[in-house]
C-alpha positions as CSV (number, residue, x, y, z in Angstrom):
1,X,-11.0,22.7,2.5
2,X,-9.5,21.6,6.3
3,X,-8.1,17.9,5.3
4,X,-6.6,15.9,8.6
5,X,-4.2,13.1,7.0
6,X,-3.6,10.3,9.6
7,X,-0.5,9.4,9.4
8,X,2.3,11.3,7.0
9,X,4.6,8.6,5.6
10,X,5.3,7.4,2.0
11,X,1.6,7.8,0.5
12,X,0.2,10.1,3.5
13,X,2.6,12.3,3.2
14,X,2.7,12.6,-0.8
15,X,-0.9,13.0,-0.7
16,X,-1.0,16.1,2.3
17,X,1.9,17.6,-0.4
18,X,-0.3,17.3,-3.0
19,X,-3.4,18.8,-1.0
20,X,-1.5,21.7,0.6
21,X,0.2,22.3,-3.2
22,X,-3.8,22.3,-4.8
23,X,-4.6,25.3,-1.8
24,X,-6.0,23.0,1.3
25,X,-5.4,23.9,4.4
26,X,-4.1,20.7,5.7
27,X,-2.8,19.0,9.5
28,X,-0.6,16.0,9.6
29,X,-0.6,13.5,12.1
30,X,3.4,12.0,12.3
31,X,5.7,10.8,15.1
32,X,9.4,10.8,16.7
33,X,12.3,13.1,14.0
34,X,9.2,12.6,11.2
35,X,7.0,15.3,12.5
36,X,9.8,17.2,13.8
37,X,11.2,17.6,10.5
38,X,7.4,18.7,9.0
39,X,7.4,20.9,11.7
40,X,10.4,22.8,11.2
41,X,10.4,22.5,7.6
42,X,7.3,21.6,5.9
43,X,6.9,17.9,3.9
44,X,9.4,18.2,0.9
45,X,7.9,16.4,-2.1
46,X,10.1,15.4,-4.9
47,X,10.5,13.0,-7.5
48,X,7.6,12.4,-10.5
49,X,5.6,14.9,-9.4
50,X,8.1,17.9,-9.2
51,X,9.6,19.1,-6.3
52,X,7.7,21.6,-3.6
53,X,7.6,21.8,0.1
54,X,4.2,21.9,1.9
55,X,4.3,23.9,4.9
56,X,1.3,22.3,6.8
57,X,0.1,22.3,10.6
58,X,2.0,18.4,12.3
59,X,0.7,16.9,15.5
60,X,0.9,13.8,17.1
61,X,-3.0,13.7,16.8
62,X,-5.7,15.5,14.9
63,X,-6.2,19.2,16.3
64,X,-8.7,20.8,14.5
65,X,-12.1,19.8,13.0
66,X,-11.5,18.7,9.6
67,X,-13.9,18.3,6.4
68,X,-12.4,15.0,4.8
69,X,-10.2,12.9,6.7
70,X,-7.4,10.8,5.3
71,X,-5.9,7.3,7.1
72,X,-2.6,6.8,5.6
73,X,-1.6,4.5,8.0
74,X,-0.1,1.1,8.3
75,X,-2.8,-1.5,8.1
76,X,-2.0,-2.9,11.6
77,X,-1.9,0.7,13.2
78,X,-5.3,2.1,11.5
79,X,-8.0,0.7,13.9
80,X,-5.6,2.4,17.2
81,X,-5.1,5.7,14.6
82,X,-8.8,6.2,14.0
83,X,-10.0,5.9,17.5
84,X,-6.8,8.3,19.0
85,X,-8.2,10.9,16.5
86,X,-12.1,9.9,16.8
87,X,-13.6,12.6,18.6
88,X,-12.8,15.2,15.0
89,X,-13.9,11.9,13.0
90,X,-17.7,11.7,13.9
91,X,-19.8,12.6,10.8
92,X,-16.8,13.2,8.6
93,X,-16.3,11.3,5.8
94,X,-12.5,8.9,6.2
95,X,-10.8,8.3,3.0
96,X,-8.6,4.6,4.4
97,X,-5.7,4.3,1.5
98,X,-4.6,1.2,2.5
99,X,-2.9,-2.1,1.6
100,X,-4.2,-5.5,2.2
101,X,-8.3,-6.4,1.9
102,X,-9.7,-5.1,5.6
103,X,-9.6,-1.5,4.9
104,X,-12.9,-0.3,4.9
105,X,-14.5,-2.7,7.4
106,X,-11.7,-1.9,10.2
107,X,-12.2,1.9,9.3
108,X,-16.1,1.7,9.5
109,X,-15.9,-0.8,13.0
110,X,-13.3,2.0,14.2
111,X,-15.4,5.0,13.3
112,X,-19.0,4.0,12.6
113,X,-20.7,7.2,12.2
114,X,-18.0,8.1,9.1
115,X,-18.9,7.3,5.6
116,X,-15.9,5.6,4.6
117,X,-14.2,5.3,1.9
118,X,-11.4,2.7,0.8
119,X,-8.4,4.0,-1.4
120,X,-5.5,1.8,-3.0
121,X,-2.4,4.1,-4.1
122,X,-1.3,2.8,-7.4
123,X,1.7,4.9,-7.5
124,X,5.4,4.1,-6.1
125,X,6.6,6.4,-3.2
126,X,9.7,6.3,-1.0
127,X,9.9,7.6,2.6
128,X,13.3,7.0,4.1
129,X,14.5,10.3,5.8
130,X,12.7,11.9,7.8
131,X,10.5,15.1,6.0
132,X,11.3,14.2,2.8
133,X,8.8,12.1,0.6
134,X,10.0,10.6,-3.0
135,X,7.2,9.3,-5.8
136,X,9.4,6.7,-8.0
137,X,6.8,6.5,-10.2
138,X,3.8,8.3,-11.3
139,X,0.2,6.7,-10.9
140,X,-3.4,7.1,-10.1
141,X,-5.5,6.9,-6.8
142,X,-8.7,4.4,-7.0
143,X,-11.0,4.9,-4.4
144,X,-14.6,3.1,-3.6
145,X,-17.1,1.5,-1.3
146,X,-18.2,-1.4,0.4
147,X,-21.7,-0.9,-0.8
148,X,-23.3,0.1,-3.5
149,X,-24.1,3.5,-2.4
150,X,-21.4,5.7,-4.0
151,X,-22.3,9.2,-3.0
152,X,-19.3,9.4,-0.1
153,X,-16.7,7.9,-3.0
154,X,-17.4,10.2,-5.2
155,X,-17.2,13.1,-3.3
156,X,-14.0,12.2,-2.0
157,X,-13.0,11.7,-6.0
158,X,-14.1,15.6,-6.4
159,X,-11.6,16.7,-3.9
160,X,-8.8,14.9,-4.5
161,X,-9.0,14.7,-8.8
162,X,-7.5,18.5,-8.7
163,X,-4.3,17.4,-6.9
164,X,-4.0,14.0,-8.1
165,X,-6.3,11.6,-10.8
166,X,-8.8,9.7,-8.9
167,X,-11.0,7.3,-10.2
168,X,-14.2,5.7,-8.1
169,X,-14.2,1.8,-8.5
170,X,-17.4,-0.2,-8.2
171,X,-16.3,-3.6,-7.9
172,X,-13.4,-1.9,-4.9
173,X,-13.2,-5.6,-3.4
174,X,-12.0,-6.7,-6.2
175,X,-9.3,-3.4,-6.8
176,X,-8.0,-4.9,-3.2
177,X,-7.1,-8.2,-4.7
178,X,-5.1,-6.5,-8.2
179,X,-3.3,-4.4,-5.4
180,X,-2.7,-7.7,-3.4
181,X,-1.4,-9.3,-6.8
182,X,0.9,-5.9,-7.3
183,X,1.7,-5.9,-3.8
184,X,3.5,-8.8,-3.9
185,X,6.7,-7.1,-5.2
186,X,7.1,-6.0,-1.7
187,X,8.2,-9.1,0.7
188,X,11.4,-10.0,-1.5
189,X,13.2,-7.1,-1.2
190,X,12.3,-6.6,2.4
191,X,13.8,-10.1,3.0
192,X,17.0,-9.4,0.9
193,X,17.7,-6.1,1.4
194,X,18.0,-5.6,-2.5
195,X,15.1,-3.0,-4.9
196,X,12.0,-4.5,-6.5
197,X,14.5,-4.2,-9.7
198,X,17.1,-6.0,-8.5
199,X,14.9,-9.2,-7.0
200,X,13.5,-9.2,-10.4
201,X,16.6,-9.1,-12.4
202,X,17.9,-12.3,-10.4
203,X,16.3,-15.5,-12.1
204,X,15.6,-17.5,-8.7
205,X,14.2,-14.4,-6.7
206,X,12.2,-13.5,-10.2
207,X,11.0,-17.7,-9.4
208,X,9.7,-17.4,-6.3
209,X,8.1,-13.7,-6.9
210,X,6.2,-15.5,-9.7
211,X,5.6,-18.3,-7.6
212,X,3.8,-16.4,-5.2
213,X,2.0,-14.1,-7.4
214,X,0.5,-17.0,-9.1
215,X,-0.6,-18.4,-5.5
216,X,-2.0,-15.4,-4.8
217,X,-4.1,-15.1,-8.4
218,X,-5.2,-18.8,-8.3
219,X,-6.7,-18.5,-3.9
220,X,-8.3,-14.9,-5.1
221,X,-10.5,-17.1,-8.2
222,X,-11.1,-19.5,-5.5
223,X,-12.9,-16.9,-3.6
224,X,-14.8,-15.8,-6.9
225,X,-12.6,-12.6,-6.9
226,X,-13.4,-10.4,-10.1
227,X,-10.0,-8.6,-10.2
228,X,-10.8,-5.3,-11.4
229,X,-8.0,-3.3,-14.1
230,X,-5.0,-1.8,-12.2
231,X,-1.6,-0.7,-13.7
232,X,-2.3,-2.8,-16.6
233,X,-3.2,-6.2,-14.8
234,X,-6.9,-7.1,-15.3
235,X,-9.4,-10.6,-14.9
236,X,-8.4,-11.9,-18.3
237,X,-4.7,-11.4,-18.0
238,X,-4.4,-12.7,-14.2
239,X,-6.6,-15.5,-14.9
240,X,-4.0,-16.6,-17.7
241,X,-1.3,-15.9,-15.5
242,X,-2.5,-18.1,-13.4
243,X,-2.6,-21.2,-16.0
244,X,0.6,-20.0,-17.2
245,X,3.8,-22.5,-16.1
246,X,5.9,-20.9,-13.7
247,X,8.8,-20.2,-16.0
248,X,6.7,-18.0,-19.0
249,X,4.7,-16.4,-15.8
250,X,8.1,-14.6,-14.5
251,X,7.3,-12.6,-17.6
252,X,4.9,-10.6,-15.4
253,X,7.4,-9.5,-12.8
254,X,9.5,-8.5,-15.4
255,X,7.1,-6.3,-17.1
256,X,6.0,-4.8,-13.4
257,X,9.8,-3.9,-13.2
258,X,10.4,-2.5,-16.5
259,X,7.4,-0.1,-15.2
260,X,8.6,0.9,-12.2
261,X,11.7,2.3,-14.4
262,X,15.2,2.9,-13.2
263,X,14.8,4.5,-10.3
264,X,15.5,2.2,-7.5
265,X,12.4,1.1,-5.3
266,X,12.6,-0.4,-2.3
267,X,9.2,-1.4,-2.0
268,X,7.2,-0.2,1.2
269,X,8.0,-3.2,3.4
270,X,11.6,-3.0,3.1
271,X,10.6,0.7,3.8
272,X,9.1,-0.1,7.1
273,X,12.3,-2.1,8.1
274,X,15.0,0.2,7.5
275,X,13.0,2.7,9.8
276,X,12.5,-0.1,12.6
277,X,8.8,-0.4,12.0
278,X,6.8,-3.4,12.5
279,X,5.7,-4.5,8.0
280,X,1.7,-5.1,7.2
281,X,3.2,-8.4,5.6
282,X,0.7,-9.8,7.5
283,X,-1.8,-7.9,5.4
284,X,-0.1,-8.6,2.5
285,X,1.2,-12.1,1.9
286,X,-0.7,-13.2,4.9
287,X,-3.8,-12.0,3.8
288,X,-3.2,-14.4,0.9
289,X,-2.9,-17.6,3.3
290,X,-5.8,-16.5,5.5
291,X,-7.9,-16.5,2.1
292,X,-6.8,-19.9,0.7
293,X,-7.4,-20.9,3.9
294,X,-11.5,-20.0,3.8
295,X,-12.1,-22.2,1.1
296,X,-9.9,-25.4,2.9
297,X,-6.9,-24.7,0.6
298,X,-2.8,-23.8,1.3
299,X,-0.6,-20.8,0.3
300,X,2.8,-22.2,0.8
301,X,5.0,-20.0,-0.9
302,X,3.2,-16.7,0.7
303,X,3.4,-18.0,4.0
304,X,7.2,-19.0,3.9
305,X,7.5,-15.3,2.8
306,X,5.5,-14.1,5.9
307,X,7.8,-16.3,7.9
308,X,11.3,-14.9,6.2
309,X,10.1,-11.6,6.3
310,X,9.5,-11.7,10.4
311,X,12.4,-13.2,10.6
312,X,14.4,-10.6,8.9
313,X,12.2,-8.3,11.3
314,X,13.7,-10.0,14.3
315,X,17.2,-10.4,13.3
316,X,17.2,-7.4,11.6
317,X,20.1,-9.0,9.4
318,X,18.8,-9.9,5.5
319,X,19.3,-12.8,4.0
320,X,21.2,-13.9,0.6
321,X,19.4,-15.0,-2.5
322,X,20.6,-18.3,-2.1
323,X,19.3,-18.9,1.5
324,X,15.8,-17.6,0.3
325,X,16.2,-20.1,-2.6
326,X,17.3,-23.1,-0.5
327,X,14.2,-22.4,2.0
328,X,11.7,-21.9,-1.6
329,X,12.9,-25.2,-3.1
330,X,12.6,-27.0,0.4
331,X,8.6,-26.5,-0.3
């Protein structure tokens, strides 16, 4: 099958690895020394998944008609992705595997003669040199709809289950907000410069992790959010969570670690700054505040994140565990 993948970073690029690895004939879209390096070598996969190198076809944009089509962008950058590439898009069906909750309905306002489909990566990747994509750790891809008509997730499933295990969520809004709760391993290490493991393994970072988790799990109940199973965190176990006190919740981030394993991860937002990129913190944490917001409540400890992490993105200097915990217990 043709696949076009939109965008060939962390997960992008694992999964047009995986694809061209399963016997798809598969084109890239990447920028700058990234799509350089893809072109004169291929997308080198290593890591959980074995090493290989995918020789596949790289452009700056979609060149040929393909039969499934794959956003892997940033969430800020997909809307601008979909409509560079929109004239191969009409009429085929657009996988979005994105962070954040707006996925699908940016996708469908972006291309609305695609069936789309939303995906959440529940797997660790690392992209930090240019060609070369890492997976950390192992994990599935969920995919689903906004609707209950199915057909378009499920065929997407069929494709991708022979490269990688896919499984078609119903309740998909409510996949989004577990992936939210996951996600929020992400803006602490991009504000300190320091791995997921290592923010957890210090007892005031592991604090305000918690801390924001918990904000994040109590605004998502407020909205009537079913949080549907991922990576082991399900309805039940978030809704205690969130009744837990803050000191036996850091138990959660410490589990998340411990299943991450040894190797290092960064976390995709740190990611994004150690390559100059603009983060989707935004999307992440800041989805949280824009949420509590709708039903007239306050996320304070996800929106001093938002705030840290633009402000590491506009010093570009991080900042020590005690400055973050000064500017936490100043809430």
């Amino acid at each position: 099958m043709r696949v076009g993948v939109i965008g060939a970073g962390a997960v992008g690029g694992s999964l047009a690895a995986l694809l061209a690895r399963g016997g798809h004939d598969v084109e890239v879209t990447a920028r700058g020394a990234h799509l350089e390096a893809i072109r004169a070598a291929g997308i080198r996969l290593t890591g959980a998944w074995g090493d290989y190198t995918a020789v596949v076809e790289a452009n700056s944009v979609l060149t040929r008609a393909p039969e499934l089509v794959i956003v892997a962008t940033k969430a800020q950058d997909s809307v601008a992705a979909i409509r560079e590439n929109i004239a191969l898009l009409r009429g085929v069906p657009v996988l979005v595997v994105q962070n954040g909750l707006d996925a699908i309905d940016a996708a469908t306002a972006a291309s609305p003669r695609s069936d789309v489909v939303g995906g959440l990566a529940a797997y660790a990747t690392s992209y930090l040199s240019p060609g070369v994509v890492t997976v950390t750790t192992a994990g599935n891809l969920y995919v689903g709809v906004a609707g209950e008509d199915d057909v378009p997730a499920r065929y997407v499933a069929s494709v991708l289950n022979p490269v990688i295990p896919t499984t078609v969520v119903q309740n998909f809004v409510g996949a989004q907000w577990t992936k939210l709760i996951i996600n929020q391993v992400n803006a602490l290490p991009a504000i300190t410069g320091l791995s997921v493991q290592e923010v957890v393994a210090d007892a005031r970072l592991r604090r305000i992790m918690t801390a924001s988790m918990r904000e994040a799990v109590r605004t998502g109940l407020r909205r009537k959010v079913r949080f549907v199973s991922l990576q082991g965190l399900g309805h039940r176990s978030l809704r205690l969570f969130a009744a837990l006190p803050l000191a036996i919740g850091g138990a959660l981030p410490s589990l998340m670690s411990a299943r991450i394993g040894k190797v290092p991860n960064p976390g995709s937002t740190l990611q994004s700054i150690r390559r100059g990129q603009a983060t989707e913190i935004d999307y992440l944490n800041g989805a949280v505040v824009r949420e509590a917001e709708l039903v007239g409540s306050t996320a304070p400890v996800n929106a001093l994140l938002v705030t840290l992490v633009h402000d590491v993105e506009d010093s570009g200097d991080f900042l020590t565990a005690d400055h973050v915990w000064s500017r936490f217990r100043a809430l």
